[in-house]
N, C-alpha and C positions, 0 to 999 in steps of 0.2 A: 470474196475475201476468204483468205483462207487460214485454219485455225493453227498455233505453235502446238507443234507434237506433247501430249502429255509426260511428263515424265515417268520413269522403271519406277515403279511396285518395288518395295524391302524385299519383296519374293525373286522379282526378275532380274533383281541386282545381286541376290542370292546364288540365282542359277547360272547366269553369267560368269560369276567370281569361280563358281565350280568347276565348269567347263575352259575359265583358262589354264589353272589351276592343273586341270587333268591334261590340257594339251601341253601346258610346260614341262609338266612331269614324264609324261608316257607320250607326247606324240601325236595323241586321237583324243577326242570327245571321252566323256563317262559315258555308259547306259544309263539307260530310265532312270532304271533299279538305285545306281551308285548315287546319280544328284539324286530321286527322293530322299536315301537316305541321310545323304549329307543337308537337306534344306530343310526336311523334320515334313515330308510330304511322305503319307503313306500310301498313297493312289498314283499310280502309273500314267493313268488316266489325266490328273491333277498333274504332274510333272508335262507329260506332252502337250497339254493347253498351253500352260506356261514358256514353250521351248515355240510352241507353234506363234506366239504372239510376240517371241522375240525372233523368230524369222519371218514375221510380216512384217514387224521394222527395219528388217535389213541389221540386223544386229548380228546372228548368226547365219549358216546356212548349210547346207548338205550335198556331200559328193557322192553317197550313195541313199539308200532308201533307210537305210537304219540311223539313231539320231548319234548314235558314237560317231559318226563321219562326219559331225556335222564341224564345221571350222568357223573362226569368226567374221565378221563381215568386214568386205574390204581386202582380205587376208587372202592370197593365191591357194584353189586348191591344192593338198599334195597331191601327188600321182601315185597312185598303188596297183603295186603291182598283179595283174589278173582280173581288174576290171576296168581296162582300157583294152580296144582291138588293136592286135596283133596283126595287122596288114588287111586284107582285101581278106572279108570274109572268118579273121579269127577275133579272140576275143566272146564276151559274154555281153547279152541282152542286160535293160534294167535290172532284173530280179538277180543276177549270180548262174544262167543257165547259159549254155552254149546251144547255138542253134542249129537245129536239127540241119545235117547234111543234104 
């Protein structure tokens, strides 16, 4: 038997609202930094739990390793430019590095 998903926290609805907010306006995610301080979190720390437990619902998600890339879920990633391969061999690893020739 299995249990109805709990509902979002005043907080995760908080950060949610933030992150669309910023993708309607500008295009990408905030950082850390922008939703803590738009949610009244002073820890960085406390912000990426937060974001981390709304991508284990499948709420948001990430096209790269930083949380500003992160888009909502369901939502097709964008494509940006310089971290997609360039053919056979071009293009960058996870991290932003091109790999050694």
């Amino acid at each position: 038997m299995s249990r109805a998903p709990r509902p979002l926290t005043t907080r995760q609805e908080a950060v949610l609202a933030v992150i669309r907010a910023s993708l309607a306006e500008h295009g990408h995610g905030p950082t850390v930094r922008e939703i803590g301080e738009r949610v009244g979190l002073s820890s960085t720390s406390s912000v990426a739990h937060q974001l981390g437990r709304l991508e284990a619902r499948g709420l948001i998600s990430r096209t790269g390793r930083d949380w500003s890339t992160c888009v909502l879920g369901g939502e097709p990633a964008a494509r940006r430019p310089g971290l997609r391969s360039r053919g056979p061999g071009g293009g960058v690893d996870g991290y932003g590095r091109r790999p050694a020739p």
